[in-house]
N, C-alpha and C positions, 0 to 999 in steps of 0.2 A: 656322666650320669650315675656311675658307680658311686661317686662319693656321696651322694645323698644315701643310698641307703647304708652306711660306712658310717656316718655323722649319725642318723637314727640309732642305729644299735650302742655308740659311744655314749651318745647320751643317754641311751637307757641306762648302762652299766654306772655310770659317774653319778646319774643323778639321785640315787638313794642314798650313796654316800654323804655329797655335798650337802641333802635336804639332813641328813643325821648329823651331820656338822653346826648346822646354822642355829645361833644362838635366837631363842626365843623373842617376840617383838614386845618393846618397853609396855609394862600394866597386862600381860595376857601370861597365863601358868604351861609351863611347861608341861606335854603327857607324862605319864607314868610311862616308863618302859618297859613292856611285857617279857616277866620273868618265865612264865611256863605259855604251854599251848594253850590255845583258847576255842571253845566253838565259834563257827561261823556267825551263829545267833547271838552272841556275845557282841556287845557295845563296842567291847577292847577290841574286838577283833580288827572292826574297821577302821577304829581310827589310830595302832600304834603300828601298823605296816612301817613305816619310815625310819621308827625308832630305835635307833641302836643300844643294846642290850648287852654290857659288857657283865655283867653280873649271873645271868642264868647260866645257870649249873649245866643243863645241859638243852641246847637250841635245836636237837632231834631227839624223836620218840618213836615207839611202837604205836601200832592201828592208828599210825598219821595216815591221811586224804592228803594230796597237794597238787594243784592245779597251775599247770602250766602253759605260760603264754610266750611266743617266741617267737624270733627272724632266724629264716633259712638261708642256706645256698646251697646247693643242689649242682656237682659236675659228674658227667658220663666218663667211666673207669673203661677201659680197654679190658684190664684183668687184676685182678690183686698181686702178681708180682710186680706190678710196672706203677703201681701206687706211689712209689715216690719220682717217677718219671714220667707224669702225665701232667699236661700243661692243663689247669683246673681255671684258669681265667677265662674259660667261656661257659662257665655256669649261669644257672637264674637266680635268681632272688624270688622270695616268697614268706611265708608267716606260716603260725601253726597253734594248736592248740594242744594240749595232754592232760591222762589224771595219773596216778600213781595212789597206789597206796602199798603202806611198810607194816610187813606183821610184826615183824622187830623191827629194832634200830638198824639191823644190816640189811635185811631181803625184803624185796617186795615185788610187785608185779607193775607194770604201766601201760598206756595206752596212748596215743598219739594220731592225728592227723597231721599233711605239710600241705600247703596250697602257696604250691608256686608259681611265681607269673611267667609261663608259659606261652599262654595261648588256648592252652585246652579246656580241660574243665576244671570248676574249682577245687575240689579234693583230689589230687596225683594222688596217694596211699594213704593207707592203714595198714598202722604196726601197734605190735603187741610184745611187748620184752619182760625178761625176768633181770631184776635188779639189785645189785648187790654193792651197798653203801659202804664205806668205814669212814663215818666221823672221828675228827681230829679234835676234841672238846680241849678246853676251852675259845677254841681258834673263830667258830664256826665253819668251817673248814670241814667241806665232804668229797672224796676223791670216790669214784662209782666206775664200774664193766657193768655193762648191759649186754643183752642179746636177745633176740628173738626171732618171727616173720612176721609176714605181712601181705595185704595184696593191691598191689598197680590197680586204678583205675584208668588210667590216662591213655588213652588211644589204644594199645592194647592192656586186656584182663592178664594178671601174670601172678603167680606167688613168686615171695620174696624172702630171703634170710638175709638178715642182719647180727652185726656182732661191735660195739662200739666201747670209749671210754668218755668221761666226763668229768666236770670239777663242779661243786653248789658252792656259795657262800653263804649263810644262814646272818646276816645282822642280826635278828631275836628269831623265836620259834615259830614264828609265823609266816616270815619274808625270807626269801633267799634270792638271789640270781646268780645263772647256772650258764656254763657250754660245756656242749660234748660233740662229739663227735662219729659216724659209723660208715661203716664198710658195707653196702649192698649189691648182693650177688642177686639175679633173677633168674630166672628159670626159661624164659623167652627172651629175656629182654636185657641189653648190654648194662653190662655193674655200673655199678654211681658209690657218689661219697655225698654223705650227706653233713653240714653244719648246723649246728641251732646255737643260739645266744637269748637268753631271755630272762622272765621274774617266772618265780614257783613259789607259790603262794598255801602254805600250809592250812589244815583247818580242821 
């Protein structure tokens, strides 16, 4: 059963690529490929997501918004010295949503929900991070440490610190898809690791 959601996130990540590969169909114009950022309310906005953009100068900005959609896994940590000696194949699976915004190109703040399939209730937490990017231009290429807290809904109420790292790849300055990863300590409640893989969607 594992492989189904294994196969979902694979395709997530390949099929941006693939769709920026695929040569236009005979008699129909290719988009333009978005060179800068664009507003939400912008035409471009919605329809050059796919577009690969080898030409923009630079695929992050300052006072970007980016909304992020994602697949989790979620396994319970004994303690963070034993992080690389904990058998992590009996986690859950689950999805998420986040916002982020960057007052430069390096720092920003975000925000996150995970709702994993558990059994419990639909929202397990809410985390809050401070984020610190270094784009690799012209790559699209964003390597990021995050950290913040958060608080447990799920059967017990708990505050939470986290500390993680990630990687974005930016196609144009609109689209990107990202994984990271984080280290969560609780306060009542035994440590976890948490995975995401998804699209962050600039605007």
């Amino acid at each position: 059963m594992k492989l189904i959601p294994m196969f979902v996130i694979t395709a997530a990540l390949v099929a941006p690529v693939a769709m920026a590969q695929t040569e236009p169909a005979p008699g129909t114009e290719p988009m333009t490929p978005t060179t800068e950022p664009v507003h939400v309310w912008n035409p471009e906005w919605w329809g050059n997501h796919f577009q690969y953009c080898a030409t923009a100068p630079n695929k992050y900005s300052a006072h970007e918004g980016t909304f992020d959609l994602f697949a989790s896994y979620v396994a319970r940590e004994e303690k963070i010295s034993h992080l690389f000696q904990t058998d992590i194949r009996d986690g859950v699976w689950g999805g998420g949503v986040g916002g982020n915004y960057f007052f430069t190109r390096e720092l920003g703040i975000g925000a996150d929900v995970n709702m994993p399939h558990d059994g419990g209730n639909l929202i397990n937490n809410v985390n809050g991070s401070l984020i610190a990017r270094f784009p690799i231009e012209p790559t699209g290429l964003a390597p990021y440490v995050f950290g913040g807290g958060g608080r447990t809904t799920d059967r017990v109420w708990d505050w939470t610190g986290h500390a993680g790292v990630g990687l974005e790849y930016r196609m144009n300055p609109i689209t990107g898809i990202f994984v990271d990863g984080r280290y969560v300590w609780g306060d009542k409640t035994s440590d976890s690791v948490l995975f995401r893989t998804g699209f962050r969607f600039a605007f």
